[in-house]
N, C-alpha and C positions, 0 to 999 in steps of 0.2 A: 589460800595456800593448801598445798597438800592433796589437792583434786585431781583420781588417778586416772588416766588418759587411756593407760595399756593395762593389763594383768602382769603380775612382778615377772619379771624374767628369773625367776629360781627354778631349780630341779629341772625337770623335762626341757622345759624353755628356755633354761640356759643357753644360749649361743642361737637363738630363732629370734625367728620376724615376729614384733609384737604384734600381738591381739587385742579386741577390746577387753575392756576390764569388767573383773567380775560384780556381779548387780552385789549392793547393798541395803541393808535395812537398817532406818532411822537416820542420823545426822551425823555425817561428817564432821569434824573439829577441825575448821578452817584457821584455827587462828595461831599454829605453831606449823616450822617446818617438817615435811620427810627428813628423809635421809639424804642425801645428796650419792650422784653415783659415784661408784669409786674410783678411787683413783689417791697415789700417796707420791706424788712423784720429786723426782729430785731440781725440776728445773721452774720449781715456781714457789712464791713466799704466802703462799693464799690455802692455805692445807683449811682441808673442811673437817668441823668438829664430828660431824658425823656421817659415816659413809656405809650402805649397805647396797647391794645386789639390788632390793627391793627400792626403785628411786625413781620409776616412770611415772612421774605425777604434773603438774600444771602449779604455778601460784600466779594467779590472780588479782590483780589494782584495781580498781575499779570505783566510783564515785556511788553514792548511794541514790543518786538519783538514774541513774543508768539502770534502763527496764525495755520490756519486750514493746512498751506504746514511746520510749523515748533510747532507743539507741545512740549507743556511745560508739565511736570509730576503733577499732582493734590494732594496739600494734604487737605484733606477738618478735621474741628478741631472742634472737640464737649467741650464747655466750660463747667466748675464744676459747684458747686454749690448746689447739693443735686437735682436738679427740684425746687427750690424754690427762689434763687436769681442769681446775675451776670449777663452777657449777652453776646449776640454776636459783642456788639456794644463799650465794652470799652477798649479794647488793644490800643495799640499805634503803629499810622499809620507807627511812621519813623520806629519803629523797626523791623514789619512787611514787609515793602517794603524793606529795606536795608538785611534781612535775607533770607526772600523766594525771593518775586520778582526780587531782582537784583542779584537773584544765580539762575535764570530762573526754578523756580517752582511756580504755582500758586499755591495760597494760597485762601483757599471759608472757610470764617464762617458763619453755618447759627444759623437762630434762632429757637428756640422751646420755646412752652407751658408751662409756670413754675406756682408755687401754683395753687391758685383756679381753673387758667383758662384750667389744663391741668390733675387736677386730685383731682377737685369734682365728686363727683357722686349720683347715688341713688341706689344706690346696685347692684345686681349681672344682672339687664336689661340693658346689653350691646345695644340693639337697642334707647334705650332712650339716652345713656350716655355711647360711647365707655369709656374701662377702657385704660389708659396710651395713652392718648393724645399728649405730648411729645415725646414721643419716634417712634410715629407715624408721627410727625411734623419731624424728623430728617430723617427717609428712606422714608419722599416723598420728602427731601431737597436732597439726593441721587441720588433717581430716577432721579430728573430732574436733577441736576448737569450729571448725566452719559449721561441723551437721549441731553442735548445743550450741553457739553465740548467743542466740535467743534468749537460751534458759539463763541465761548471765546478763542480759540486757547488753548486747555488740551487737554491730552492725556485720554480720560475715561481708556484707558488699564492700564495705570502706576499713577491708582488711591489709594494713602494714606487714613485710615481713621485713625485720631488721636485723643486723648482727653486725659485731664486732670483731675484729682481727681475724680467726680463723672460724670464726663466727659469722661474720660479713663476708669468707669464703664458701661458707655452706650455704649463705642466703643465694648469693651466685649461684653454685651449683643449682640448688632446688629451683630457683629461677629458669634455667637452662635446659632443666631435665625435660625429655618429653612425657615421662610419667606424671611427674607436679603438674605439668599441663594441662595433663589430661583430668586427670584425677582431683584437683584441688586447685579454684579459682584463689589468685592474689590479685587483689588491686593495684599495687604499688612497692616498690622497694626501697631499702635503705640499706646502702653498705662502707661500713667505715672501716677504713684500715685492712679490707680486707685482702689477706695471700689468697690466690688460686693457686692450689696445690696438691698435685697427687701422686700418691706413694707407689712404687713399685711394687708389684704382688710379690716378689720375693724375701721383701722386709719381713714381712710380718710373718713368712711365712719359716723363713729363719728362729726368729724368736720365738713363733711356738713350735717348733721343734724343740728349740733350749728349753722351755718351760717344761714341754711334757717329760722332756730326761727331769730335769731338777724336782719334778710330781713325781717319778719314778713311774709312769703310764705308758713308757714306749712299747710299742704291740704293730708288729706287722701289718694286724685287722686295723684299718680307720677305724670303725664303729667300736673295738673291745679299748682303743683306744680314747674314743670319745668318751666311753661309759667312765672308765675309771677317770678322766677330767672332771667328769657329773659329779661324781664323789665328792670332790676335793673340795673343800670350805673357799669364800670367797675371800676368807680374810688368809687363808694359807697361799691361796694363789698371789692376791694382792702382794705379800710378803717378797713371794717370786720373784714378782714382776719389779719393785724394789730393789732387790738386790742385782737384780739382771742389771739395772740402770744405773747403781753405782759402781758399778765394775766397767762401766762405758765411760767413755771420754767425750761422745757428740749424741744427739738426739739419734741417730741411729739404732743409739740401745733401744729405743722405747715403741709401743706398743700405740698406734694411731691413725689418725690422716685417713685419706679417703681417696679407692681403688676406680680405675677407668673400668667399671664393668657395668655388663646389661644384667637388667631392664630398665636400671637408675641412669646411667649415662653408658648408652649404646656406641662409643667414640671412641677413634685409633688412636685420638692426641687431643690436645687441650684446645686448640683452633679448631678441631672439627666441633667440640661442645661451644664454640661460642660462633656456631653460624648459628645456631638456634635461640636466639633469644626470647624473652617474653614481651607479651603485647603490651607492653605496661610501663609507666613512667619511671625514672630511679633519681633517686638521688644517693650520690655517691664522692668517696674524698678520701683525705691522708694528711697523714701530720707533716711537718717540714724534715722532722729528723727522725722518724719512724723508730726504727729497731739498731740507730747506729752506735749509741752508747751502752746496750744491753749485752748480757756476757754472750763469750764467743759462740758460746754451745748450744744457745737457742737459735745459731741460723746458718752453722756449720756446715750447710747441705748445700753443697753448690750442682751449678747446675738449671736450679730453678725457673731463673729470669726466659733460659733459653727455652725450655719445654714450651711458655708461652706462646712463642714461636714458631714451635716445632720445627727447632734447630737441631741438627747432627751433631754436632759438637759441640754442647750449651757448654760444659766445663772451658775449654778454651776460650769461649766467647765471655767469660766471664774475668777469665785472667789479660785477656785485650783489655778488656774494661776497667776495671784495676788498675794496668799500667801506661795510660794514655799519657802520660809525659813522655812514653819511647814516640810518639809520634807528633813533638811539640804544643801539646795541649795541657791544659791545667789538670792534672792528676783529679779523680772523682774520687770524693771519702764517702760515698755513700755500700754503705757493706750489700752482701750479694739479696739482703732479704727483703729491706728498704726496696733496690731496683724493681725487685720483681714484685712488690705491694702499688708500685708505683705505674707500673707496665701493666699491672692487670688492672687496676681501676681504669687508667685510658681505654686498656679494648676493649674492657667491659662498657665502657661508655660507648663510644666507635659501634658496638654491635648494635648494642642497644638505639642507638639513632638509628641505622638502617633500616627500622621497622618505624618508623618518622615517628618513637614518640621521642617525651622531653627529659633531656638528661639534665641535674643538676648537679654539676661538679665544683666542689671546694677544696680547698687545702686550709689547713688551721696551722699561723703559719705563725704565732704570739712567738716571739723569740727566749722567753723565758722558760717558758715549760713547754715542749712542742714535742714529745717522745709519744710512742706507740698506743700508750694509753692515759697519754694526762687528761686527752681532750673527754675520755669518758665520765670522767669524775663531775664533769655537770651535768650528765646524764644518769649516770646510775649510780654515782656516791662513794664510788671505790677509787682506787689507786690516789687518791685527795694530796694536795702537798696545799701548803701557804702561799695562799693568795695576794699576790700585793693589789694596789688600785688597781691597775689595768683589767688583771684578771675578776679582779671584783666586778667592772664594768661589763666584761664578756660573760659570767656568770647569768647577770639580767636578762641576758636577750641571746644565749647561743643556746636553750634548749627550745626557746621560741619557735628557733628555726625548724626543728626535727617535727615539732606541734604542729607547727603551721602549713608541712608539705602533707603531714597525715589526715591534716583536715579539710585542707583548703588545695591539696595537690601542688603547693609553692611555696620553697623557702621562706618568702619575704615578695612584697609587690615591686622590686624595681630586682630582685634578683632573677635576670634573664637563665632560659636556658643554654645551654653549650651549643655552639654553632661549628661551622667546618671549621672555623679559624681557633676555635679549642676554648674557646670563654670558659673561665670557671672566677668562683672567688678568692679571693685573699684573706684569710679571716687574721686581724690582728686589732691589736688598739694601744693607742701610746697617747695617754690625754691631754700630757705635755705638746706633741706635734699637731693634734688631730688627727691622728694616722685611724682610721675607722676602713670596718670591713670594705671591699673595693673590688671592680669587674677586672681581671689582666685577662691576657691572650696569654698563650702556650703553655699548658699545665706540664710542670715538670721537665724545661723544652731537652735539657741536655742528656738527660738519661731517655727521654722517651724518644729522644730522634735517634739516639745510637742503638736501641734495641730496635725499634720496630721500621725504623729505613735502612740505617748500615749493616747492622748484623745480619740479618737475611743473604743481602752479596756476600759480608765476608764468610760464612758460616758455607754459602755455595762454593767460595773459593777453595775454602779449607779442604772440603768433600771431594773436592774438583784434584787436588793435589794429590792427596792419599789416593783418589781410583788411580792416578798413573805414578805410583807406587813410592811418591815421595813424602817425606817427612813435613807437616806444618810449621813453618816458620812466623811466628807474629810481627819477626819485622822483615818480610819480605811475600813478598806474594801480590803486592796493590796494594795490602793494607794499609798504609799511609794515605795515599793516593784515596781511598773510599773514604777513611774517616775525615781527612779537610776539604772531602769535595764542598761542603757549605760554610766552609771558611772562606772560600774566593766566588762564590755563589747562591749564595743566600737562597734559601727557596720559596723564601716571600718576596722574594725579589727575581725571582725570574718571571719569563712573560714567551709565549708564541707568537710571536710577530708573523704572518702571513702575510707571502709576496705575491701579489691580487695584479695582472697583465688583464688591462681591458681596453677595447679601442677607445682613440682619445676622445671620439665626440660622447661618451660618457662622462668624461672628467668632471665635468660638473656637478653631475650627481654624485658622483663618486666622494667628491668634497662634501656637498651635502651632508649624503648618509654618513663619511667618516668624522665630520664635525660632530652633527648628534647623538652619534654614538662616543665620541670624547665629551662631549657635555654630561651623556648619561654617566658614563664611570666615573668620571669627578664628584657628580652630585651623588652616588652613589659610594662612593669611598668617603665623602664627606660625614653623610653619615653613618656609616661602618664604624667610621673613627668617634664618630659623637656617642655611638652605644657601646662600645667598647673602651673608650677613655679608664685610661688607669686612676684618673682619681675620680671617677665618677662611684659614687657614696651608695651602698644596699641600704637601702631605708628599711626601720625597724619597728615594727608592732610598738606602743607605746604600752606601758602595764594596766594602761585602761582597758584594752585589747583583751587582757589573758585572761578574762573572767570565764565562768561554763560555758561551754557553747556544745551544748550535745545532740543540737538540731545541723548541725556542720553548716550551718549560716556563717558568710563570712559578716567579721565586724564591720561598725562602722568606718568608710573610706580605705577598703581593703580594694586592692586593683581586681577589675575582673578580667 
């Protein structure tokens, strides 16, 4: 714990790109927390005991047999949060050690720049006030994790980057960036529950405006302005920043999230960052009922789902969405944040195959606890509620899974990768049914077909109506007509039948070739249907299995 990555961002470096950190002499005290970065916000139950400026450090899991002649596998884990609160400093040590370390994987959290201190600004003079500060803080926790692994006994090659909710969006992004590419090899990803989401430069840029009135720093001059920010204590501004956000009604107030700008993400829109994906395996998924029981104000930002897209009118397309009983359909309860956690992990997946690697996509779908962050609490110990059997059963063997892609690059030996027909898992268990994890077809199918097939036409429609100067109406325009086109047309179910004129003394052959090619698609859908059967069973490591393994051998009778 506590091993500093950057030099503290105080004084001068307030609001800069970190640096290495400065050399020491004799021994670090590895075995109590930093500080955690700051941040006191109003929309989270997880407030950190202690929070300073000074917080770019590293903590480290690690097995004691893990050395420069016996490398251990790295997974390094970007916490959620939005950029605004949580940190790298509040998981729970036993659950950590007992999980990664004592299954011979290190485990590296680091920290990064949240609110003010990672994305105020003064507008678009990058040399005064790089933009996304944070996310900058996290690939130079990278960098330096890849250039010492050694000195800690990890493998930089059989290097994890994993994250959580807006955590698992930064793993995205970093994944995507062409700088991370260049700059810093990953082997593999992992992202859970992750939003792709990014903030409009005028947000923030708003609120430090208000900040600097409420510091009493407003100044013509950028710089005489900046200077007097330099001044202001972290714990006066945090105060600020505070108050700014209980006088707000929606995240809007708050100070976060992460800007479409170069040289991090050189991109008009959120599609052109994901033609670029990485060479590299993922696994990736989502809870069944993600963010729909959590209070309003954590996802109040509509709009979202559509940026995806890079729709013209995401608001509209989100209030169609909303009220699909106007167009005879079963109304969706899935709120606007859900959709679009749901939408980005598909085309994060979708991209990521295009460059032919293997995607591993799940949903954790336990009926009883299935919200945004339950599924974490077997991984990092937090958010925990009361476990009945079931979950007691899933406890055994669902961190197995995250073990076993970081070592062995696969969920599990019979958990295939996602194919064009959408394969992903069902994670549940009911020991009363047998109901045990299981392969389905179509992740997500009713929201993910209505953003990324229908909404694109109707979103053209819309765009189409306003250039010739009329108002949008949701219940006219097609829109009906575009949302039940696959109510009378399944699109698994359609087919191009091709009308083939040849002269008769061919017929023969024509029969021929058209027989064996119906024999091959039958035997071929035959087994489509045999590897994809919904109750075909993910086999599971047995606990014999989970012993050290920090040569990345797999165990006995693991599929190769």
């Amino acid at each position: 714990q506590s091993v500093p990555f950057a030099s503290p961002p105080i004084g001068d470096l307030r609001w800069q790109l970190p640096i290495e950190p400065q050399k020491w002499e004799g021994v670090i005290d590895g075995r109590k927390y930093s500080a955690a970065c700051m941040s006191n916000s109003t929309t989270t139950k997880s407030p950190q005991p202690w929070v300073d400026e000074d917080c770019l450090y590293l903590n480290i899991f690690m097995h004691g047999e893990c050395s420069a002649q016996n490398k251990c596998p790295i997974v390094v884990f970007l916490h959620g949060g939005a950029m605004m609160y949580d940190s790298a400093t509040y998981y729970d040590d036993e659950t950590l050690i007992e999980t990664y370390a004592a299954n011979g994987v290190m485990l590296v959290i680091p920290a990064f720049r949240l609110g003010f201190t990672g994305q105020f600004t003064l507008g678009d003079d990058q040399e005064l006030i790089p933009s996304n500060l944070g996310v900058y803080d996290a690939l130079h926790a990278l960098k330096y994790i890849n250039k010492e692994a050694a000195s800690f006994g990890g493998d930089k090659d059989a290097l994890t980057l994993m994250g959580h909710s807006f955590g698992g969006g930064l793993t995205i992004m970093l994944g995507f960036s062409p700088v991370r590419q260049i700059q810093v090899p990953v082997h593999q990803f992992i992202m859970m529950s992750a939003g792709l989401f990014f903030d409009e430069p005028e947000k923030n840029e708003n609120l430090s405006k208000e900040m600097i009135k409420r510091a009493g720093c407003s100044n013509i001059s950028k710089r005489i302005t900046l200077e007097c920010m330099k001044k202001k204590s972290g714990q006066e501004l945090l105060a600020i920043q505070r108050k700014m956000e209980e006088e707000s009604i929606s995240t809007l107030c708050c100070f976060g999230g992460v800007l479409l700008r170069p040289p991090l993400f050189p991109f008009r829109t959120t599609p052109d960052l994901l033609k670029n994906p990485p060479n590299a395996n993922i696994m990736i998924g989502s809870t069944t009922g993600e963010m729909d029981t959590l209070p309003k104000k954590l996802y109040e930002q509509p709009g979202k789902t559509g940026a995806l897209i890079g729709a013209r009118n995401a608001v509209e397309l989100d209030e169609i969405y909303s009220n699909l009983t106007d167009f005879g359909l079963t109304n969706q309860t899935h709120v606007p944040e859900t959709q679009a956690i749901y939408v980005a992990t598909y085309l994060t997946a979708k991209a990521v195959m295009q460059k032919e690697k293997k995607v591993f996509l799940y949903s954790y779908d336990q009926p009883t606890h299935n919200t945004h962050t339950d599924d974490l609490s077997y991984l990092m110990g937090i958010h925990g509620f009361h476990r009945d059997e079931n979950e007691k059963e899933i406890a055994k063997f669902y961190p197995q899974y995250f073990l076993n892609f970081t070592k062995f690059g696969e969920p599990s030996p019979d958990w295939k990768p996602t194919n064009l027909r959408d394969r992903y898992i069902s994670i549940a268990v009911n020991l009363t049914t047998g109901r045990m994890p299981e392969l389905r077809d179509f992740y997500e199918k009713e929201t993910v077909d209505f953003w990324v097939r229908k909404a694109p036409k109707i979103d053209k429609i819309i765009t189409g109506s306003r250039a010739a100067g009329a108002k949008w109406d949701k219940a006219k325009g097609g829109f009906r007509d575009l949302i039940l086109e696959d109510e009378a047309n399944p699109a698994k179910n359609e087919a191009l039948i091709p009308v083939i004129i040849v002269h008769s003394s061919y017929f023969p052959y024509v029969f021929i070739i058209f027989g064996v090619l119906f024999l091959v698609v039958i035997c071929g859908r035959h087994l489509l249907d045999d590897s994809t059967s919904q109750d075909e069973r993910v086999r599971i490591l047995s606990p014999d299995d989970r012993g050290m393994r920090t040569n990345h051998g797999k165990p006995p009778g693991y599929a190769e």
